[in-house]
C-alpha positions in Angstrom: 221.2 27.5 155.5 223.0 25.2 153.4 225.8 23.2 155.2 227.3 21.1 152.5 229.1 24.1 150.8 233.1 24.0 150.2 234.9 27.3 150.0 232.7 29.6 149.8 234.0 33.0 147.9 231.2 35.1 147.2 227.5 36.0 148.0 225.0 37.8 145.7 221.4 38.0 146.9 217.9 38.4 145.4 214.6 38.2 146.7 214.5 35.0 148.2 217.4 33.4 146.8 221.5 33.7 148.2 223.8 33.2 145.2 227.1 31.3 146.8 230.7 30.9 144.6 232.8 28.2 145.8 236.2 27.8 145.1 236.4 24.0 144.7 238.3 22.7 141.8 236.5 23.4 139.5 234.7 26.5 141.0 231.0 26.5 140.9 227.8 28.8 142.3 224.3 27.3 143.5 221.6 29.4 144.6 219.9 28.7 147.9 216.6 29.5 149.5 217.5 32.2 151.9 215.4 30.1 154.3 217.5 27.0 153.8 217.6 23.9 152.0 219.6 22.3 149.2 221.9 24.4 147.1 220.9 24.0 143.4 223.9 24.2 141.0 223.6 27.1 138.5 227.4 26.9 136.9 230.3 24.8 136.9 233.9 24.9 135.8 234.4 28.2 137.0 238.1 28.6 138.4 238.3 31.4 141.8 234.6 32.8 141.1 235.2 35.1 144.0 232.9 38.4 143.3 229.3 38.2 142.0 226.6 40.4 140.8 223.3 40.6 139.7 221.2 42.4 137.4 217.7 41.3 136.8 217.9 38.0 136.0 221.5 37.8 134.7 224.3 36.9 137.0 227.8 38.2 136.7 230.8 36.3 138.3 234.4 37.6 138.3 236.8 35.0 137.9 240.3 35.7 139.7 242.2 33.4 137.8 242.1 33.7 134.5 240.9 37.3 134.7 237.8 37.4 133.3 233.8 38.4 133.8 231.5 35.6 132.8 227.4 36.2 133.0 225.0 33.8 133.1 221.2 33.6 133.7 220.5 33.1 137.6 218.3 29.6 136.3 221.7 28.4 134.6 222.3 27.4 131.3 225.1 29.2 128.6 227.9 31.5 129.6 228.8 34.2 128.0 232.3 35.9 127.7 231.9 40.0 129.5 235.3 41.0 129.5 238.8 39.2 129.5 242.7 40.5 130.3 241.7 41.6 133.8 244.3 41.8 136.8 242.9 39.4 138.9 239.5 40.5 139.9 238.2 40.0 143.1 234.8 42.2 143.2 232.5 43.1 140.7 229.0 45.6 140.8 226.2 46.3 138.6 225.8 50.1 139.1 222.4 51.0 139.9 220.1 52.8 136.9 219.4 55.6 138.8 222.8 56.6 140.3 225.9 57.7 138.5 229.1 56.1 139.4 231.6 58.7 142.1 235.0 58.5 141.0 236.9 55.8 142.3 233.3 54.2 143.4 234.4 51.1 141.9 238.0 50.6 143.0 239.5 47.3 143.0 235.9 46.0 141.4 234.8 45.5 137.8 231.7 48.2 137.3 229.1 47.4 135.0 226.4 49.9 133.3 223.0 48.8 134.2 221.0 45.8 132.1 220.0 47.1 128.8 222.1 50.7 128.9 
């Protein structure tokens, strides 16, 4: 694995590729081979990007500090604004399209629907 990485915060996985949030100032998240190598950076500027989550081929990171949900495609490239006003969030989930949410499933977490519902 990667051994150049500073604060790490948060982990998100797919297929072959480990999502990492560090919280350096500024905060950022690469994506690394889950077989190793050098991370690639997929967003900067972040501040506290502690919980992550993916949904196809969109990432969403919870940012602690300022309280918001940012996503972003897992390639990089433009941010977009989810949600704002947010109590420090520390955790965040994509629910699955076949499953309905328990309640309380998503304590302390931000829940999102699935992609495209």
């Amino acid at each position: 694995m990667a051994t150049d990485l500073t604060t790490p915060l948060g982990l998100a996985v797919s297929g072959n590729t480990l999502y990492v949030s560090e919280g350096t100032d500024p905060g950022r998240v690469v994506s690394v081979p889950t077989t190793g190598g050098t991370p690639t950076v997929v967003a900067t500027g972040l501040t506290y990007p502690y919980g992550m989550a993916l949904s196809g081929s969109t990432l969403y990171i919870a940012e602690n500090s300022p309280g918001a949900v940012i996503s972003i495609p897992t390639t990089g490239g433009t941010r977009t604004t989810v949600v704002t006003g947010l109590n420090r969030p520390y955790g965040i989930a994509v629910q699955p399209t076949d499953d309905q949410p328990e309640p309380g499933q998503c304590w302390g977490s931000v829940c999102l629907p699935p992609l495209g519902s």
